[in-house]
N, C-alpha and C positions, 0 to 999 in steps of 0.2 A: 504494500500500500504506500502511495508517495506523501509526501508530507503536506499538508495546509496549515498557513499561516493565513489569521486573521488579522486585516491590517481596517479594518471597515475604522475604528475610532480614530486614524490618524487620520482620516481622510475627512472633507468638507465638503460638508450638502448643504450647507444652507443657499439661501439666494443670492443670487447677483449683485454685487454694490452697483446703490445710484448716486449720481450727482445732483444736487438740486441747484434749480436754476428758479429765480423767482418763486411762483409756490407749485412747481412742476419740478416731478422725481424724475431723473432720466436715466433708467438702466441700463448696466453697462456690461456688456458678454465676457465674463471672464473664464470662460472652459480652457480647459489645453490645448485646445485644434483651433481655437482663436486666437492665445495668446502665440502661439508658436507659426502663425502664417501671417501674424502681426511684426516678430519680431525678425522673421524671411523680409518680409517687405521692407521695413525698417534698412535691413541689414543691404537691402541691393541698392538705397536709393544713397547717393552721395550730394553731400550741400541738403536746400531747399527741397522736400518732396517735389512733384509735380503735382499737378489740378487732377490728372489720374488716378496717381497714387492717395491721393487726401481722400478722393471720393473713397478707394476700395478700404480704405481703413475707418473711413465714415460707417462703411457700408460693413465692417468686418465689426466694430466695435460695439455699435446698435443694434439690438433688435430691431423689426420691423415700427414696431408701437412705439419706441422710445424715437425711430427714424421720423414719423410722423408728427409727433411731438416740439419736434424741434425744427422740422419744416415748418409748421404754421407759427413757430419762433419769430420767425421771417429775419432770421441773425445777420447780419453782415458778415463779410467773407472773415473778417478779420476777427470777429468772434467768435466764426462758427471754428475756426480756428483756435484760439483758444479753447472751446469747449474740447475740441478730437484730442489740443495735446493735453487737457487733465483727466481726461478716458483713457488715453495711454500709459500716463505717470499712474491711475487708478491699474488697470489692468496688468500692468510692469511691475507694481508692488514697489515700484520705486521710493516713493513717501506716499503720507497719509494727505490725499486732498480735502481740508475742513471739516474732516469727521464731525458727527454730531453725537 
């Protein structure tokens, strides 16, 4: 018989962190197959992302309901900007963005 190790309590199920934006939560995909095709992308782009790449990391870090959320934001380029890089510093574990 081969051996089993239970590893279920190291492990994290709770939900998504969101970021709050005015009085709108906007959750934020933090799985392994997001965080790791986030940080592929990351890893190819040198300098400034592109308007490509912004979008697929827009597109990889949101859900669909938090993407629509923040559509009717109606954000400016430069904030929706700011929102994608504290989704990433959130998803990266890099620091804590204004926990509550």
């Amino acid at each position: 018989m081969s051996k089993v190790i239970d590893i279920t309590e190291k492990l994290n199920f709770e939900e998504n962190p969101k970021l709050k934006i005015k009085d709108a939560e906007i959750e934020v995909n933090t799985d392994a197959t997001t965080v790791l095709t986030l940080m592929q992308t990351i890893g190819d782009e040198e300098g400034t992302p592109s308007a490509k790449k912004m979008m697929e990391m827009f597109e990889l870090i949101f859900p669909e309901n938090s993407r629509k959320t923040l559509d009717e934001m109606r954000l400016n380029f430069a904030d929706l900007t700011t929102v994608i890089e504290a989704a990433m510093t959130l998803v990266m574990g890099e620091e804590e963005v204004g926990e509550q």
